[in-house]
DSSP file (Angstrom, degrees, kcal/mol; ACC not computed):
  #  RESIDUE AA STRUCTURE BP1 BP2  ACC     N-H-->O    O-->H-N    N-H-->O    O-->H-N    TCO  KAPPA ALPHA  PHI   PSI    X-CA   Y-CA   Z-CA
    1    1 A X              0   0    0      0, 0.0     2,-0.2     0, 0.0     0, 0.0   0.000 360.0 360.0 360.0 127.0   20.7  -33.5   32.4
    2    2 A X    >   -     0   0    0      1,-0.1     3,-0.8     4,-0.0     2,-0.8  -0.715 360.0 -97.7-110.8 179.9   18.3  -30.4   31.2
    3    3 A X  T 3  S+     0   0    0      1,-0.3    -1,-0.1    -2,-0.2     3,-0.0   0.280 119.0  59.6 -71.6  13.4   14.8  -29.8   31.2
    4    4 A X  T 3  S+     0   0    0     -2,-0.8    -1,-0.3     2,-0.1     2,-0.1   0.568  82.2  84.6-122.5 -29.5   14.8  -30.8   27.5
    5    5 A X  S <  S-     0   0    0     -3,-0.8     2,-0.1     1,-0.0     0, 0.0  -0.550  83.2-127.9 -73.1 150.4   16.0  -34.1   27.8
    6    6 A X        -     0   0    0     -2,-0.1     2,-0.1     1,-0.1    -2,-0.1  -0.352  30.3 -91.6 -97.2-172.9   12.9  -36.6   28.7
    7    7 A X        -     0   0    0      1,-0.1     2,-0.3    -2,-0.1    -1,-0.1  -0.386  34.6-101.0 -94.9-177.4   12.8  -38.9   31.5
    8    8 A X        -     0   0    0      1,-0.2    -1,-0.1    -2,-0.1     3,-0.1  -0.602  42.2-113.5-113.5 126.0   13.9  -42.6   31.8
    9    9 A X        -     0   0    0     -2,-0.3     2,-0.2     1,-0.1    -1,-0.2  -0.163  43.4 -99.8 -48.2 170.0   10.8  -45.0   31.6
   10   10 A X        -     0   0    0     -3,-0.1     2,-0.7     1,-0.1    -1,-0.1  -0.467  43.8 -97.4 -67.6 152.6   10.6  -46.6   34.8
   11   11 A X        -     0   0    0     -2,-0.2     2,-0.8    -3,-0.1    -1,-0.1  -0.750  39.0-120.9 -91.8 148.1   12.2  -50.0   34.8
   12   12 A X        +     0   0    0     -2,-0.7     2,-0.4     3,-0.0    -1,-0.1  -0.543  38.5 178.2 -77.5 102.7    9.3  -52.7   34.3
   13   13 A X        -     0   0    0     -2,-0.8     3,-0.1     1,-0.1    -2,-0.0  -0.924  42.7 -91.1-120.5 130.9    9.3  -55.3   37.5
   14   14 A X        -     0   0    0     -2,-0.4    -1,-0.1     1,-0.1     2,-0.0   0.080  45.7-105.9 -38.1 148.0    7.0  -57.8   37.8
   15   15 A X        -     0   0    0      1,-0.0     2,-0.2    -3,-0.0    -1,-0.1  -0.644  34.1-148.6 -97.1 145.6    3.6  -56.8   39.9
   16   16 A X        -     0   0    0     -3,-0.1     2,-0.9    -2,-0.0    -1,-0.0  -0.559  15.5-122.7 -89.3 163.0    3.8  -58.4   43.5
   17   17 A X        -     0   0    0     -2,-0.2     2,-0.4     0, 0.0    -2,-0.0  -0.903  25.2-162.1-120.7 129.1    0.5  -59.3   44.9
   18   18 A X        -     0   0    0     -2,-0.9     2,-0.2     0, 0.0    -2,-0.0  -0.880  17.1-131.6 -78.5 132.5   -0.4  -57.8   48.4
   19   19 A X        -     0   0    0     -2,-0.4     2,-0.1     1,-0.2     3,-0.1  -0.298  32.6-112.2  -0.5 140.6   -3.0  -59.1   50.6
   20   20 A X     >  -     0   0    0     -2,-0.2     4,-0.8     1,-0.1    -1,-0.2  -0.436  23.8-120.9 -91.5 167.0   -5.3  -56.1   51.8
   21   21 A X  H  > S+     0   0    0      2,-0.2     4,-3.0    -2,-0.1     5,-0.4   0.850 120.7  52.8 -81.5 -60.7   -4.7  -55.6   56.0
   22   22 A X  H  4 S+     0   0    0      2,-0.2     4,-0.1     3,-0.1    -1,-0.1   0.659 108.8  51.4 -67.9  -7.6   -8.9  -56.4   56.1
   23   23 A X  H >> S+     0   0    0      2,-0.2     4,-1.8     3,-0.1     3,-0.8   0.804 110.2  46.7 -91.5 -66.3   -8.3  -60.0   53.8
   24   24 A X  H 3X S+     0   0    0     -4,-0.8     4,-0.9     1,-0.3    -2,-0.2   0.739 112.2  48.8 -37.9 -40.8   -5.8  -61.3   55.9
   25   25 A X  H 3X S+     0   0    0     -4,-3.0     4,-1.5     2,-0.2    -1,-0.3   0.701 109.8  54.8 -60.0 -32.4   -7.7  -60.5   59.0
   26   26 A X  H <> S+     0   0    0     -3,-0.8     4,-2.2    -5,-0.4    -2,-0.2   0.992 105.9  48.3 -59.8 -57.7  -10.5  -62.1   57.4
   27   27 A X  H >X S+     0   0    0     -4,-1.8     3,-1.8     2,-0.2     4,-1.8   0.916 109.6  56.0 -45.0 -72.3   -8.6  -65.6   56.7
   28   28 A X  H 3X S+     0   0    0     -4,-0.9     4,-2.0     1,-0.4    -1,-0.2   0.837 109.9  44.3-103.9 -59.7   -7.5  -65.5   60.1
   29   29 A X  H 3X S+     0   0    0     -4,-1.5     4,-1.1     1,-0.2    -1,-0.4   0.791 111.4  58.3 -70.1 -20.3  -11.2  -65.2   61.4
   30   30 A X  H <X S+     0   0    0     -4,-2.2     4,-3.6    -3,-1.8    -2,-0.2   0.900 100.1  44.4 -57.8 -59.5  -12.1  -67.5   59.3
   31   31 A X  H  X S+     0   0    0     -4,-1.8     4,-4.4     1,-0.2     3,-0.4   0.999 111.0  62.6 -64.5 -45.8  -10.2  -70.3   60.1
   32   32 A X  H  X S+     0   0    0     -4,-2.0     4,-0.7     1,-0.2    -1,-0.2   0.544 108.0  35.5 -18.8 -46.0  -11.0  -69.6   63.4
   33   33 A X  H  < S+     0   0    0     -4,-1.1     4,-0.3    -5,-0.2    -1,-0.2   0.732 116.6  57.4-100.2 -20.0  -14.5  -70.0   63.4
   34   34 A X  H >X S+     0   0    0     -4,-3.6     3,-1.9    -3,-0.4     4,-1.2   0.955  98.7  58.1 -23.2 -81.8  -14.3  -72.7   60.9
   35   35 A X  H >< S+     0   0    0     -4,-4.4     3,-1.9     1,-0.2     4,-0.5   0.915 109.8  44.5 -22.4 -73.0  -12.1  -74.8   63.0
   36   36 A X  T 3< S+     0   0    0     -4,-0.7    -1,-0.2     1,-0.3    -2,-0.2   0.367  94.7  66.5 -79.9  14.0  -14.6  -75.0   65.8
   37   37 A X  T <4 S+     0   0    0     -3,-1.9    -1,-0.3    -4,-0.3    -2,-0.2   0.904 103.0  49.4 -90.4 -40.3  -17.7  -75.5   64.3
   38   38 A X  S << S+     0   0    0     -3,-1.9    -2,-0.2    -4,-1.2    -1,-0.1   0.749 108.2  76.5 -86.1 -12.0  -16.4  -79.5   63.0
   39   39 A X  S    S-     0   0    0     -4,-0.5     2,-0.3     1,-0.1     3,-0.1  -0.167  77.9-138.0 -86.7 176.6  -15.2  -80.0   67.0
   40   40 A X    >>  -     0   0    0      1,-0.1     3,-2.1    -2,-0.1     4,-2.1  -0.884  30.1-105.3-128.1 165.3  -17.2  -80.7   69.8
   41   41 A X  T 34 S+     0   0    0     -2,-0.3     4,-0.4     1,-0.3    -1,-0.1   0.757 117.3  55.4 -74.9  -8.7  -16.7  -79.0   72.8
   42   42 A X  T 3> S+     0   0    0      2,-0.2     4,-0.8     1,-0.1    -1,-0.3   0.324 104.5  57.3 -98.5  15.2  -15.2  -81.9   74.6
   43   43 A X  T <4 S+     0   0    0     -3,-2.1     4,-0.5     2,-0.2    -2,-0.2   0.549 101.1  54.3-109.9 -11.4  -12.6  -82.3   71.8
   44   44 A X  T  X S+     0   0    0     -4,-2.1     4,-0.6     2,-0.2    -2,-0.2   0.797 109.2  48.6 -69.0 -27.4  -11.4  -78.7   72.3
   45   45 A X  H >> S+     0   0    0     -4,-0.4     4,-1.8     1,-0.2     3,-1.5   0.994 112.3  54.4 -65.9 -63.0  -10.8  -79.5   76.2
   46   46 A X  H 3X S+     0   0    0     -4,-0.8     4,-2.5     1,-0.3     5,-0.2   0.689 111.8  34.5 -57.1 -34.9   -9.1  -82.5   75.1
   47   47 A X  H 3> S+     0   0    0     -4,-0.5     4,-1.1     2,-0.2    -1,-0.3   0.749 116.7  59.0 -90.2  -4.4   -6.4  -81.1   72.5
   48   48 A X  H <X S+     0   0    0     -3,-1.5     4,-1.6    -4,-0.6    -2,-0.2   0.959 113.1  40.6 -90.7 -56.2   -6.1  -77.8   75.0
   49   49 A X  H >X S+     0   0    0     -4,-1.8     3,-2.9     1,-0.3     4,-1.4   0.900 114.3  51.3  -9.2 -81.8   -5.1  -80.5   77.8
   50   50 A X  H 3X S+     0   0    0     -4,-2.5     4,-2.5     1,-0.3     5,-0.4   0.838 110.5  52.4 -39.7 -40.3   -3.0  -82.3   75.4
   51   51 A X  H 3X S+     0   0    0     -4,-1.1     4,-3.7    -5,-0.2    -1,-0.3   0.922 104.7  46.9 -49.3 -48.1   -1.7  -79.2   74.8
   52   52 A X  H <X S+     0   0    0     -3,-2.9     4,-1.4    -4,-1.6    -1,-0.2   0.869 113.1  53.9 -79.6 -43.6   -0.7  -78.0   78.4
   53   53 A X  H  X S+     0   0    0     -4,-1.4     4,-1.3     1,-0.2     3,-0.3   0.945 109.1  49.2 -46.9 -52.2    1.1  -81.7   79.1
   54   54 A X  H  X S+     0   0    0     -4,-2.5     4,-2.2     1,-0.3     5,-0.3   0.872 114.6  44.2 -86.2 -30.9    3.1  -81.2   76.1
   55   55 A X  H  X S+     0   0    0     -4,-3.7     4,-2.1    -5,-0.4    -1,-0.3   0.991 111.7  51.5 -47.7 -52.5    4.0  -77.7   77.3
   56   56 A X  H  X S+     0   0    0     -4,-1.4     4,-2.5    -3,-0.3    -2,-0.2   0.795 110.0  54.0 -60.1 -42.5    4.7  -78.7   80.9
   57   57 A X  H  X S+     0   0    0     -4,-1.3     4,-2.6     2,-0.2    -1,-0.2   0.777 105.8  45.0 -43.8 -54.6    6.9  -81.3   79.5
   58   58 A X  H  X S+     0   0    0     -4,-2.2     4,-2.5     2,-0.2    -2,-0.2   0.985 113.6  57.0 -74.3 -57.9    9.3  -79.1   77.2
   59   59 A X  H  X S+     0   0    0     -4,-2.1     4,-1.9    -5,-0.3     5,-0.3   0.971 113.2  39.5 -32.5 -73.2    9.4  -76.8   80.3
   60   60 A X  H >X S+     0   0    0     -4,-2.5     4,-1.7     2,-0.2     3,-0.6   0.871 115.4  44.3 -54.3 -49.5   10.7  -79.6   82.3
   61   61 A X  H 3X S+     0   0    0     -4,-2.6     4,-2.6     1,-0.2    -2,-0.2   0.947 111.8  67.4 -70.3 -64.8   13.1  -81.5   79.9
   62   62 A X  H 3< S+     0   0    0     -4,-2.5    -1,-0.2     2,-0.2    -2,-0.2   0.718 109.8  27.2   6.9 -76.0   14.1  -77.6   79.4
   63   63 A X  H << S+     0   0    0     -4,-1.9    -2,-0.2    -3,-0.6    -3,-0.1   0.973 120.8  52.2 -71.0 -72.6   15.6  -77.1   82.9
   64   64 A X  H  <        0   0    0     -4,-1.7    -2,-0.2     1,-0.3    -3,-0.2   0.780 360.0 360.0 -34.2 -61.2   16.6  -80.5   83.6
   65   65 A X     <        0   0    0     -4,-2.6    -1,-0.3    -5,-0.1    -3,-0.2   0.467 360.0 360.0 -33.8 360.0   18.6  -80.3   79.8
Protein backbone atom coordinates (compact mmCIF):
# COMPACT_ATOMS: atom_id res chain seq x y z
CA UNK A 1 0.00 0.00 0.00
CA UNK A 2 1.34 3.79 -0.60
CA UNK A 3 0.59 7.02 0.79
CA UNK A 4 -1.74 7.63 -2.28
CA UNK A 5 -3.97 4.92 -1.82
CA UNK A 6 -6.88 6.02 0.81
CA UNK A 7 -7.79 4.12 3.78
CA UNK A 8 -10.39 1.41 4.30
CA UNK A 9 -13.66 2.75 6.04
CA UNK A 10 -13.83 1.22 9.24
CA UNK A 11 -16.21 -1.70 9.22
CA UNK A 12 -19.68 -0.49 10.60
CA UNK A 13 -20.68 -2.71 13.93
CA UNK A 14 -23.54 -2.15 15.73
CA UNK A 15 -23.08 0.52 18.83
CA UNK A 16 -23.07 -1.45 22.24
CA UNK A 17 -24.47 0.40 25.14
CA UNK A 18 -22.15 0.84 28.16
CA UNK A 19 -23.39 1.73 31.55
CA UNK A 20 -21.24 4.69 33.02
CA UNK A 21 -19.00 3.20 36.27
CA UNK A 22 -21.13 6.20 38.39
CA UNK A 23 -24.90 4.68 36.91
CA UNK A 24 -24.27 1.33 37.88
CA UNK A 25 -23.13 2.44 41.24
CA UNK A 26 -26.11 4.40 41.36
CA UNK A 27 -28.62 1.36 40.65
CA UNK A 28 -26.84 -0.49 43.21
CA UNK A 29 -27.51 2.33 45.85
CA UNK A 30 -30.49 2.56 44.91
CA UNK A 31 -31.96 -0.58 45.31
CA UNK A 32 -30.35 -0.65 48.46
CA UNK A 33 -31.96 2.15 50.02
CA UNK A 34 -35.09 1.34 48.31
CA UNK A 35 -35.35 -2.13 49.67
CA UNK A 36 -35.32 -0.96 53.21
CA UNK A 37 -37.49 1.77 53.36
CA UNK A 38 -40.90 -0.85 52.50
CA UNK A 39 -39.35 -3.27 55.55
CA UNK A 40 -39.60 -2.70 59.02
CA UNK A 41 -36.88 -3.25 61.06
CA UNK A 42 -38.07 -6.43 62.59
CA UNK A 43 -38.48 -7.87 59.15
CA UNK A 44 -34.89 -7.27 58.30
CA UNK A 45 -33.79 -9.31 61.60
CA UNK A 46 -36.13 -11.86 60.45
CA UNK A 47 -34.94 -12.65 56.75
CA UNK A 48 -31.12 -11.98 58.13
CA UNK A 49 -31.93 -15.00 60.70
CA UNK A 50 -33.63 -16.89 58.10
CA UNK A 51 -30.76 -16.30 56.34
CA UNK A 52 -28.02 -17.52 58.78
CA UNK A 53 -30.26 -21.03 59.44
CA UNK A 54 -30.30 -21.54 55.78
CA UNK A 55 -26.43 -20.95 55.74
CA UNK A 56 -25.70 -23.14 58.81
CA UNK A 57 -27.64 -25.78 57.14
CA UNK A 58 -25.81 -26.00 53.65
CA UNK A 59 -22.56 -25.89 55.84
CA UNK A 60 -23.79 -28.88 57.65
CA UNK A 61 -25.39 -31.11 54.82
CA UNK A 62 -21.95 -29.90 53.15
CA UNK A 63 -19.59 -31.86 55.50
CA UNK A 64 -21.90 -34.52 56.31
CA UNK A 65 -22.42 -35.02 52.13
Amino acid sequence: MTSAEPVPPPVLRPREVKASVLAAFQLVEDARYLGTERRSRRDRNRVSAERAVASRRLARDLRTG
